[in-house]
Phi, psi and omega in degrees: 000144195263155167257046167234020174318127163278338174290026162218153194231142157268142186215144175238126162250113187269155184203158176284339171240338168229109155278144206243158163184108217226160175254149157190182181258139201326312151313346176134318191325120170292075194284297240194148187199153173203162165221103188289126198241164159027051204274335193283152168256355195071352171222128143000305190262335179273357170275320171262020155247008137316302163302324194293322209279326168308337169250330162275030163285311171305317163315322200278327169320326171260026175038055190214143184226148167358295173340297186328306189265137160325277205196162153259154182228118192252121177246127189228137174301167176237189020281165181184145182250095173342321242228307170278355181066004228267129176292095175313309190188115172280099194261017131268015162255117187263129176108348194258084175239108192090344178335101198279044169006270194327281207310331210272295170327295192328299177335273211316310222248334157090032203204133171317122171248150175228159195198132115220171211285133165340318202243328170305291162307310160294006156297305155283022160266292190314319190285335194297322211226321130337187177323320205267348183284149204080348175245165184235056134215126201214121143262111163315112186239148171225181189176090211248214182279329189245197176233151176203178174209154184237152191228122149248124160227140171070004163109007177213180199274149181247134191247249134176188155347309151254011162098357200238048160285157163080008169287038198319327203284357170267020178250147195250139163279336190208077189301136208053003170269236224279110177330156178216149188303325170252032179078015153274174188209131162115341180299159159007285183291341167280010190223346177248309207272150185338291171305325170297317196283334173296294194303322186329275183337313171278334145308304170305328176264338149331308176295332177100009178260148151055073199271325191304281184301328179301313179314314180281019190250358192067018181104352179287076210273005125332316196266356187281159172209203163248031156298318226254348169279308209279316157325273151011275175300322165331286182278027149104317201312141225265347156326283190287336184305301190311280185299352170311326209253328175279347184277352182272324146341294179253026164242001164289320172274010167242003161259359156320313189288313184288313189339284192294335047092271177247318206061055159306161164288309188236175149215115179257142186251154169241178178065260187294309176312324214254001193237355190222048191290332185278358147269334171244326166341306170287289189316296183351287183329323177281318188280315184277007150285001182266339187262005199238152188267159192287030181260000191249036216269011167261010168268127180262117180280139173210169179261150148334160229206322177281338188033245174276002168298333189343305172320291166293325193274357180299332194255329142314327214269288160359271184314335168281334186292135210282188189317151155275173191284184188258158192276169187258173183218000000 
C-alpha cells in the first residue's frame, strides 16, 4: 500500500471505559486497530496524549504517516459542537469540559479532525457499511446505558440547531411517570435505557419484587443489570417478561411519534435489539404498525447490522464526512 494513499482515515471512538481506535478505509476495510480499557486520567490533557501516541501507533501499524490521511474522525459522548470541535461535557469522561478536542488532536497528529456525537456516528456507520446502506432516510436508535439517536435524512446527517436532533431517549412517553436522569419524568430513556432499567429492578427488590433476578445476581442487587433481565425473559419469568412488554410498549409509542414525524425509510436498532433481534424485532413491528397511520406501510425495523465492529467504524464513518455547516446562533 503506498503511504501516501489518499484514501485512508482515522478514526476514535471515545468511551468512558473503552476506547477505540483505529485505521481504514472508505469502504469499511480495517488496516489496523487497538483498544484502550479503562484509558482516563482525570485530566484532559494527559488523555488526550494518550490518544495521540495511540493513534499514531495505529498508523505506524498501517504503515500510513500524516500525508496519507484523509481526516481523523472522533465519535464522542456529548453535548458537543461539531463545528468548534470543542466536547461542552462528558460526564463519563472526568475532567472533560470545555474541552478543544479537535484542534488540540489536529496540532499533535498533523491530519484534519472531525467530531461528532456517539449516536450520531453510529448512524452514519449503519447508514454507510450497515442495516442503512442504500437509503436515504434512516433512524438510528441506539439503547445503551441512556437511549439516543442519529438521524439521516435525505442523504445526509441531521444535526438540528443546536446540534442535539436525535435526542429520542427525551421524548415523553408516560407523561408523570418514571423520574428520568434528566430531571424530567416519563421519557423514553426512563423505561428503555439500560441503566433505567437495572435501577427499576433493583428498586423491586428493595420492595421484595423480582426474586428471579436477584437470584441470578447471587444475591447481589449490584450485579443485575440488563444482560441479566434479557436471561430473565428468555426463561419466562414472569417479573421480567412484565417489563419486557412495557419497553416494547413504549418505545413503540415514541417511534409512533417520530414516524409520522420524518417519515424514514428505515429504522435500525442497536445495543439490546441488535443483540436480541428474535425478541424484539416482530413484537416491535407489530406494535408500531397499530399505532402509526397507514400510509406509512414500507417502513422497515431492522436490527443493527454491525455488532462489534460498530465502534470503529462509527469514528470512520466521521472521517469520511466532508465540513460540517457553520453554526447557527
Amino acid at each position: 500500500m503506498s503511504t501516501h494513499d489518499p484514501e485512508v482515515l482515522l478514526g476514535i471512538d471515545i468511551g468512558g471505559t473503552k476506547c477505540v481506535v483505529a485505521a481504514g478505509r472508505p469502504g469499511g476495510e480495517i488496516l489496523a486497530e487497538t483498544r484502550l480499557e479503562r484509558w482516563t486520567s482525570g485530566s484532559p490533557e494527559r488523555d488526550l496524549e494518550t490518544l495521540a501516541e495511540t493513534t499514531r501507533e495505529v498508523m505506524a501499524a498501517a504503515s500510513v504517516t500524516a500525508p496519507a490521511i484523509r481526516a481523523l474522525g472522533l465519535s464522542a459522548p456529548g453535548p458537543l459542537d461539531p463545528v468548534s470541535g470543542i466536547v461542552h461535557e462528558a460526564p463519563n469522561l472526568p475532567g472533560w469540559v470545555g474541552v478543544q478536542v479537535c484542534e488540540r488532536l489536529a496540532r499533535a497528529l498533523e491530519v484534519p479532525v472531525r467530531i461528532e456525537n456517539d449516536a450520531n456516528a453510529a448512524a452514519l456507520a449503519e447508514w454507510r457499511f450497515g442495516a442503512g446502506r442504500g437509503a436515504s432516510s434512516m433512524l438510528f436508535l441506539t439503547m445503551s446505558t441512556g437511549v439516543g439517536a442519529g438521524l439521516v435524512l435525505d442523504g445526509g446527517l441531521h444535526r438540528g440547531h443546536h446540534f442535539l436532533a436525535g435526542e429520542f431517549g427525551h421524548i415523553p412517553v408516560a407523561p408523570g411517570g418514571r423520574a428520568c436522569n434528566c430531571g424530567l419524568r416519563g421519557c423514553l430513556e426512563a423505561y428503555t435505557g439500560g441503566a433505567a432499567i437495572a435501577t427499576r429492578i433493583r428498586e423491586d427488590v428493595a420492595q421484595g419484587e423480582a426474586a428471579g433476578l436477584l437470584e441470578r445476581a447471587h444475591g447481589d442487587p449490584a450485579r443485575i443489570d440488563a444482560r441479566l433481565w434479557i436471561e430473565a425473559v428468555r426463561e419466562n419469568d414472569a417479573y421480567a417478561v412484565g417489563i419486557y412488554t412495557e419497553f416494547l410498549d413504549q418505545l413503540a409509542e415514541g417511534l409512533a411519534i417520530l414516524v409520522p414525524l420524518l417519515d424514514p425509510e428505515r429504522i435500525v436498532l442497536g445495543t439490546i435489539v441488535q443483540r436480541n433481534p428474535d425478541l424484539f424485532l416482530d413484537p416491535l413491528r407489530e406494535r408500531v404498525r397499530e399505532r402509526i397511520w397507514k400510509f406509512f406501510p414500507g417502513l422497515q425495523i431492522l436490527a443493527g447490522e454491525l455488532g462489534p465492529r460498530l465502534p470503529a467504524l462509527a469514528a470512520l464513518a466521521v472521517a469520511a464526512l466532508g465540513k460540517v455547516p457553520a453554526s447557527r446562533s
